[in-house]
C-alpha positions as CSV (number, residue, x, y, z in Angstrom):
1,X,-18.2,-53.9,32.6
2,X,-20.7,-53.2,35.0
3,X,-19.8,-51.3,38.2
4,X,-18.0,-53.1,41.2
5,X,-17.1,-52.5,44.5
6,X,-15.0,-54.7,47.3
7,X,-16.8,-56.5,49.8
8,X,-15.7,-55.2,53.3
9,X,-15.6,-58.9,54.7
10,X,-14.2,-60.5,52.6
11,X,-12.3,-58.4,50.2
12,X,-13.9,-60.0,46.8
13,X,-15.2,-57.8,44.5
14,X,-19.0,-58.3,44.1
15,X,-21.7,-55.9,41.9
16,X,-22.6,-52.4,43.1
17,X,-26.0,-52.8,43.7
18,X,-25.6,-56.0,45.9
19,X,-27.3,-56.3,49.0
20,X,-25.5,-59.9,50.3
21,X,-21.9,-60.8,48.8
22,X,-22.3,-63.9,46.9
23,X,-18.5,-65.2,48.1
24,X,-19.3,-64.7,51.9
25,X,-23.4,-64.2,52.2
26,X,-22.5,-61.6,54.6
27,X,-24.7,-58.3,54.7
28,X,-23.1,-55.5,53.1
29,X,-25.7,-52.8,52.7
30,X,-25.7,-52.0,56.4
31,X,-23.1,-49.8,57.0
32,X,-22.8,-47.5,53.6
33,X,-24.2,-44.3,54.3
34,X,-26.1,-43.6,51.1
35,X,-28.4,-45.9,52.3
36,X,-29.3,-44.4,55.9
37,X,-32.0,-41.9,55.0
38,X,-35.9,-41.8,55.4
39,X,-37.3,-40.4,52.6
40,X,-38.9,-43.3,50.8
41,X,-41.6,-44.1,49.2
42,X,-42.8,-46.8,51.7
43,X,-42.4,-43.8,54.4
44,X,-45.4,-43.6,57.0
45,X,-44.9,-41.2,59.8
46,X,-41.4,-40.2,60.1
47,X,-40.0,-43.2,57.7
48,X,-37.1,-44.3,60.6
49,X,-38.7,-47.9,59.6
50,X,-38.6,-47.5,56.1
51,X,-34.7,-46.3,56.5
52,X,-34.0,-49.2,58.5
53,X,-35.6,-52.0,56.6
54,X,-34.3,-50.3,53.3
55,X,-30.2,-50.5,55.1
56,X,-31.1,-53.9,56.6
57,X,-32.8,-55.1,53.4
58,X,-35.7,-56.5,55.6
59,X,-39.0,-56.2,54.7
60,X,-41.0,-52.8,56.0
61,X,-43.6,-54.3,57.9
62,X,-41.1,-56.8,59.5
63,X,-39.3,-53.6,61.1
64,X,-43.1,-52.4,61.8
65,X,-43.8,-54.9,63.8
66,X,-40.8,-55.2,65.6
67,X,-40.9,-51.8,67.2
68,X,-45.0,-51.7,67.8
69,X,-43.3,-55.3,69.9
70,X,-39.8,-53.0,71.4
71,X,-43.1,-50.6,72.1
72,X,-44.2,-53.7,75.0
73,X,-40.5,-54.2,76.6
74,X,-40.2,-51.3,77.9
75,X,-41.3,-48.9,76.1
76,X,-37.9,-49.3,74.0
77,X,-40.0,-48.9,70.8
78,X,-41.0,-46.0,70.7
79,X,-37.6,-44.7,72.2
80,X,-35.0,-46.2,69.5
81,X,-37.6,-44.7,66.9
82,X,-37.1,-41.2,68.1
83,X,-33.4,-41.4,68.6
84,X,-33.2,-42.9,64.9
85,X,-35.2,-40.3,64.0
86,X,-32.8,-37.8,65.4
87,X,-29.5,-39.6,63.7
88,X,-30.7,-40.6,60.2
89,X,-30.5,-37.6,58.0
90,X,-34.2,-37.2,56.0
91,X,-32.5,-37.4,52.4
92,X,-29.0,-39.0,51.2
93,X,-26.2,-37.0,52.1
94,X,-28.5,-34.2,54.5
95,X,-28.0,-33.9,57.3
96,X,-29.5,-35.3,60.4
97,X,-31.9,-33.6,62.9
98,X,-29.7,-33.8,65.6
99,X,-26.3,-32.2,63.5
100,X,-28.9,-29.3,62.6
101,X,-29.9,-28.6,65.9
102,X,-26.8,-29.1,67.4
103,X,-26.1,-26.1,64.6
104,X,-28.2,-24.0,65.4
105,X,-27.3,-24.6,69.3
106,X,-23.6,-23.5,68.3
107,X,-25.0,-20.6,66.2
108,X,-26.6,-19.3,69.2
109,X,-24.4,-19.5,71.8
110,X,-21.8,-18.0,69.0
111,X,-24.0,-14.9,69.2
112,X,-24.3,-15.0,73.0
113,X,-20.8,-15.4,73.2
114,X,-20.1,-13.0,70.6
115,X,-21.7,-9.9,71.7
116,X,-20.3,-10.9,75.2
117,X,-16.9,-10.9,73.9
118,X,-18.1,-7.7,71.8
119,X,-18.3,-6.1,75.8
120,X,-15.3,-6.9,76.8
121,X,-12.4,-6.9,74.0
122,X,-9.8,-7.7,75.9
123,X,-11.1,-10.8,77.0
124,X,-11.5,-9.5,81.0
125,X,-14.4,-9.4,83.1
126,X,-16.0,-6.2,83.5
127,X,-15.3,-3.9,86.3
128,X,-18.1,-3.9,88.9
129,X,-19.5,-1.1,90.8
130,X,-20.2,-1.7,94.7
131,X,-21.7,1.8,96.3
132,X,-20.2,4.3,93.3
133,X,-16.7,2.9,93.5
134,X,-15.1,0.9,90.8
135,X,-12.9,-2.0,91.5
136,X,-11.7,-5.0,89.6
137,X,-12.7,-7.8,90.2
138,X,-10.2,-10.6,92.4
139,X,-8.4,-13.2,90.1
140,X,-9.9,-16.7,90.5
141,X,-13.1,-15.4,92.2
142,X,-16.5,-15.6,91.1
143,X,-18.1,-12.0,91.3
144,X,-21.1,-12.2,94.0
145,X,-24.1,-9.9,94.5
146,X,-24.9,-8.9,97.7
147,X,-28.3,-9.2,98.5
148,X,-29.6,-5.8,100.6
149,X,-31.3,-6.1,103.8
């Protein structure tokens, strides 16, 4: 028996490997995630048309030619390449460019906030000093340098 799955339209079971369910003629390769990636064979410069015409099942050059014509409304071309870009991961199951730098975004401000925290153990602010004498600072209230004249 070879491998099945259920179409999510119309709930009949169709073959794995099917790109249109026979029972509805609906599209069913659009949504599963295994299929979102850009590292294809048919891959130019970033391969976010390749990705999309390989989901879609659409022919390459079709999707080509449709964002060189987004490129002339607008300039939306060149702008829904980049943000696929940033959302489809480069191989099946990676992860995207965006999830990675948002990563390493978190990572850093981990460590900012971590040798911040490191400072202050307790979770307080700081004392500050104003002319040699120490005083904590006022709850609620933002701690202000004075600028000397």
């Amino acid at each position: 028996m070879e491998d099945v799955r259920t179409c999510p339209y119309c709930a009949e079971e169709i073959r794995a490997a099917a790109t249109r369910c026979p029972h509805c003629r609906s599209r069913v390769t659009a949504f599963d995630p295994e299929r979102w990636y850009r590292d294809h064979p048919e891959r130019r410069v970033a391969g976010v048309a390749a990705a999309v015409a390989r989901a879609l099942a659409l022919p390459v050059g079709a999707v080509r030619v449709g964002f060189i014509v987004l490129t002339f409304v607008h300039l939306l071309g060149p702008l829904l390449y980049g943000a696929l870009w940033l959302l489809i991961p480069f191989r099946p199951g990676g992860d995207a460019p965006i999830m990675r730098a948002l990563a390493c975004g978190r990572d850093v401000l981990d460590s900012v906030l971590g040798e911040r925290r490191r400072e202050t153990p307790n979770g307080s602010r700081p004392e500050r000093h104003n002319g040699g004498e120490t005083e904590p600072p006022a709850a609620g209230v933002l701690p202000l340098r004075r600028l000397s004249s």
